[in-house]
N, C-alpha and C positions, 0 to 999 in steps of 0.2 A: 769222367771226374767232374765233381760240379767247383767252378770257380775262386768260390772262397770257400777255407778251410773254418776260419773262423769269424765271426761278423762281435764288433763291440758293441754293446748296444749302449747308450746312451741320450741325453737329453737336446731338444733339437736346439736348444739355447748354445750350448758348449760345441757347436761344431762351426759355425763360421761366424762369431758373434761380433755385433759392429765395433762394440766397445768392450774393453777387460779391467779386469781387477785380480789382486791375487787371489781371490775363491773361482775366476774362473781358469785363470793360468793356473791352479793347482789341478783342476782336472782337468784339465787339458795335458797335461803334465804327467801325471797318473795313468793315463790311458797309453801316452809314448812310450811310460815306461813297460807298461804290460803288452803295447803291438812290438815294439825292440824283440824283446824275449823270446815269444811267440815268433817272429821272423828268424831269429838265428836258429830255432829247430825247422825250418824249412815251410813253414806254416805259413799259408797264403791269407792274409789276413786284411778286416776292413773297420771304418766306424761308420755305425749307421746309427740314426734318431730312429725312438723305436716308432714311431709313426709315419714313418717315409711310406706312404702309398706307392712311391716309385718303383721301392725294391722289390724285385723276386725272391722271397725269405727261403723260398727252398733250392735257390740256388749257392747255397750254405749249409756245411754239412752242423755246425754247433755255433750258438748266441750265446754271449757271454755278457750278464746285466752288471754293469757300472754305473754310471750316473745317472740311471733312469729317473731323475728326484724330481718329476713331475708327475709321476704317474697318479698319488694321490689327488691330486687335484684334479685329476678325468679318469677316474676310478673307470667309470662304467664304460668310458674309450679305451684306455688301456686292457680293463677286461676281456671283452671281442677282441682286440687286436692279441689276447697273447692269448686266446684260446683257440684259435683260427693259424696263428703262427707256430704254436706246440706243433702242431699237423704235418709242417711242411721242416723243422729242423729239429735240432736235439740242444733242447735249454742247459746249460750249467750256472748253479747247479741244477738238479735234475726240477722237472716241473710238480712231480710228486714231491718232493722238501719245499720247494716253492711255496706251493700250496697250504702246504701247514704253517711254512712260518710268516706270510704274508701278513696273515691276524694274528694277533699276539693271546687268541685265545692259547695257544702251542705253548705260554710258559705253565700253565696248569699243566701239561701233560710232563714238562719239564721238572717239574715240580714231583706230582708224581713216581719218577723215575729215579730221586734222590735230589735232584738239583735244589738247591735254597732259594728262594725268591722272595720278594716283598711280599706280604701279605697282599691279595687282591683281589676285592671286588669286583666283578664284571656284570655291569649292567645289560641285559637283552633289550636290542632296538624293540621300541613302542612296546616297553613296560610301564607299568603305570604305578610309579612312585614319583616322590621328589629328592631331591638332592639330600634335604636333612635326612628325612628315611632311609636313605642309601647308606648315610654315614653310622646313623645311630645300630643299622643292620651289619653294616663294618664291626663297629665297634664291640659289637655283643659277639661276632663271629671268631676275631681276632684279639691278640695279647699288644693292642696298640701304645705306644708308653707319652705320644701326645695327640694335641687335639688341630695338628698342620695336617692337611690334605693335599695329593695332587689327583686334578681329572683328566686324562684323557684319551683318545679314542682306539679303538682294537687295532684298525688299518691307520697306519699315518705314517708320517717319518718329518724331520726335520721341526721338533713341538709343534707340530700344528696342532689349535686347537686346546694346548695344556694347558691345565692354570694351577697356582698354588693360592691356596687361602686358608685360613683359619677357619674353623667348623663355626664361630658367630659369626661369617661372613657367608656363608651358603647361599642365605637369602639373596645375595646380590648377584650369584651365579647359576640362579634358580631360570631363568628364563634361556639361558643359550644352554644348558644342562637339557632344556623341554625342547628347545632344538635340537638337539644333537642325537638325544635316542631316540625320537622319532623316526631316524633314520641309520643308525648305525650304534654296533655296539658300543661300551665304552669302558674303563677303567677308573678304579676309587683304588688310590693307594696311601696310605702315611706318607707323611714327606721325608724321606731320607734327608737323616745331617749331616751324615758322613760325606754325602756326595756334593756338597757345599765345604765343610771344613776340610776334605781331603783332596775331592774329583773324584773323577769314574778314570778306571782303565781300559784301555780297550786293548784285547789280545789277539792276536792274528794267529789263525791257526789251519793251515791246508794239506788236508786228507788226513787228517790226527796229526802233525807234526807243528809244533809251534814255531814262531820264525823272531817276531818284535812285541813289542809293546807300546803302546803312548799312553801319556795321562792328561785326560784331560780336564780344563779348569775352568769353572764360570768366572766371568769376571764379575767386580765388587757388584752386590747387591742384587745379585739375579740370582736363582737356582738352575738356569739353563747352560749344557756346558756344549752347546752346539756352537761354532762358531758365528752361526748365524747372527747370533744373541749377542758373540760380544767374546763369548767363550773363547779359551788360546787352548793348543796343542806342543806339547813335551814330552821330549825322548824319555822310556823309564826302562828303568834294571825290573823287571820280576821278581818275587821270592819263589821258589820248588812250591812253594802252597799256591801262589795265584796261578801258575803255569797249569798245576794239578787239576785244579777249580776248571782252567777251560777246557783240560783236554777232556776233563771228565765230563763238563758239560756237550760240547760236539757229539760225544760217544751217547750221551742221552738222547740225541734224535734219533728220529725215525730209521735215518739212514747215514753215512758218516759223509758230510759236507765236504765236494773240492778244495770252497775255499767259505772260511768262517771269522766275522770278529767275535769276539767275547766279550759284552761288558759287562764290568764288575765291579763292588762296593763293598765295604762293610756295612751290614744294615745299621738299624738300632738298637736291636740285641749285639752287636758288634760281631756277627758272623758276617763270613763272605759271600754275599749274596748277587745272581745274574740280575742284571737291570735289562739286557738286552740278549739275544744269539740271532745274528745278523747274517742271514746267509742268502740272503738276496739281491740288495745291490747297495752292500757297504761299504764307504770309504776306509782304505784299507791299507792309506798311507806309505804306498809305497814309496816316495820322496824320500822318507825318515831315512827305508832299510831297500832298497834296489833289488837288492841280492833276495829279496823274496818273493820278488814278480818273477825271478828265475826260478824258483820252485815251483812254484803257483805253475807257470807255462809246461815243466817238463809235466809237472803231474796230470796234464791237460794233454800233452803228446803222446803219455802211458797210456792213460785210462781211456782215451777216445781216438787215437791214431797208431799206436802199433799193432 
């Protein structure tokens, strides 16, 4: 029997950090509640940064990604390391949904398959347009009802990289726009108002079964509802229609996700539309609802240990 049943994987910041705040005591926090769970079905269980050269990853039978919120930032190290790591464990969720939903090219397939989305553009690394061009080629594509934009990139997490501006303001974001596809793809979407006037929600939903919700809020004067930015989190009631929206959404992937957020908005046609479906390593809030890191773990003891 190899050692650990289950390995957390996580950011090497959040595991003995010299100093804290509460963004790092939340995940820190987060994690206890999902190793707890995970221990009372008998699951031998660890946290590891996922760059620990030290560890033996196949002395683990399943990695389970949480905070990993560095990886963007050493794409091409994290890469190697989790295609050399695939080899030696069994990824949740699986490395095949991984995979797709890592680039946010996957909400066109989403889309596709019925799910509603913002209209979007996707610019291919080292195309040769400019930022107006891209907008004006938006524009003629899509039923856009103003002239706000937001840009940013296929692979990322926590905004990096987004910017919102007015279509006379292009010009000024003409030059990191020629950085940025040079090297990786990117995203042109209308700025949702809703998601400023309202928030986004994010739905938590593991193995089709939905569990909570939270809403969350930019603070004054941003459109970012990360808390990075500034943005707060609150408890919310669902209606049967937002619940609907995410289960249906999960059920449009490839394959049905362990564990899934769902974010969502009303667009500007005031349909309900996904901004995100996060099934790789999204904060999941278990602090809000406990009681859903206990489903999350048994469906983790079904599916890959009895």
């Amino acid at each position: 029997m190899k050692p650990f049943d289950i390995v957390i994987l996580t950011d090497s910041r959040y595991l003995s950090p010299e100093s804290t705040s509460p963004y790092i005591t939340n995940v820190i926090l987060e994690d206890e509640i999902v190793t707890n769970e995970l221990e009372k079905l008998d699951l031998n269980v660890t946290r590891k940064a996922w760059n620990d050269d030290s560890f033996n990853w196949s002395h683990a039978k399943c990695a389970i990604f949480r905070a990993t919120w560095d990886y963007f930032e050493r794409y091409e190290e994290f890469s190697k390391w989790y295609e050399e790591t695939a080899k030696q464990t069994i990824f949740i969720n699986s490395k095949s949904l991984i995979d797709w939903n890592i680039d946010k090219h996957y909400l066109s397939d989403l889309n596709e398959n019925g799910v509603n989305i913002p209209e979007t553009l996707i610019i291919e690394p080292k195309t040769k347009t400019t930022l107006t061009a891209a907008i004006n080629k938006a524009k003629t594509l899509y039923k856009y009802v103003s002239n706000d934009f937001v840009l940013k990139p296929c692979i990322a997490g926590g905004a990096r990289h987004t910017y919102k501006f007015n279509m006379s303001e292009a010009h000024t974001y003409e030059k990191v726009f020629q950085q940025l596809i040079a090297g990786e793809a990117m995203m042109l979407q209308e700025f949702q108002t809703n998601i400023v006037k309202g928030g986004e929600i994010s739905m938590m939903v593991f193995n089709g079964e939905f569990t909570h919700a939270v809403l969350k809020i930019a603070k004054p004067g941003d459109f970012r509802v990360q808390d990075d930015y500034g943005g707060t989190v609150h408890n919310y009631e669902p209606s049967k229609d937002e619940i609907d929206f995410a289960i249906a959404t999960v059920k449009a992937a490839p394959e049905l996700p362990v564990y899934a957020r769902v974010d969502i908005f009303k667009d500007n046609h005031e349909k309900w539309a996904l901004a995100e479906l996060e099934i790789f390593e999204p904060e999941l809030w278990f602090r809000f609802k406990p009681k859903a890191a206990e489903v999350l773990a048994q469906t983790i003891k079904t599916l890959y240990f009895d």
